[in-house]
Phi, psi and omega in degrees: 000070173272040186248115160097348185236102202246341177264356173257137168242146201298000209251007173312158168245144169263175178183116189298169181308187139290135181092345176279148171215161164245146185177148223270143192233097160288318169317294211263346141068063178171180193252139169268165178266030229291171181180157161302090187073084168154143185221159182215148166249127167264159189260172184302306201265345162295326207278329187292282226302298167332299170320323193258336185272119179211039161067022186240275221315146160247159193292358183279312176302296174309341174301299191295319188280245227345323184286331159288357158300286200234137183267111177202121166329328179225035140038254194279299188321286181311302171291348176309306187287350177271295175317353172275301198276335151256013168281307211296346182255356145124329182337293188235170219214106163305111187331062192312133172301000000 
């Protein structure tokens, strides 16, 4: 699983930033993002994917429950690119030992 994470190794742990949380906004009926002075409405596939970084998983394991989900060709591909862009926004975070 290189695509796009040629500086992450699948055996990296996520982890949200710190001051980030995720939580369920039932009026609206979908999850929210929380940060400091920011809110993101997430979309289902962000929000499944958000769900699993929970400072245990590593991304080859979020990769695999995902996968038991969904049969999908681009994935790998998808989740590279989503996990580069919630990095690059601070959302999560690689886990340090």
């Amino acid at each position: 699983m290189a695509d796009g994470l040629e500086d992450i190794v699948k055996e990296s742990i996520l982890q949200l930033s710190p001051g980030v949380r995720l939580k369920d906004d039932e009026e609206r009926q979908c999850k929210l993002l929380l940060m400091p002075e920011c809110i993101v409405k997430l979309n289902r596939s962000a929000s499944e994917v958000l769900e699993l970084v929970d400072g245990h998983r590593t991304i080859e394991v979020i990769y695999s429950e995902l996968a038991e989900r969904y049969e999908d060709d681009t994935l790998h591909r998808d989740l590279a690119e989503f996990i580069m862009d919630a990095l690059s926004r601070g959302w999560i975070e690689v886990k340090s030992d």
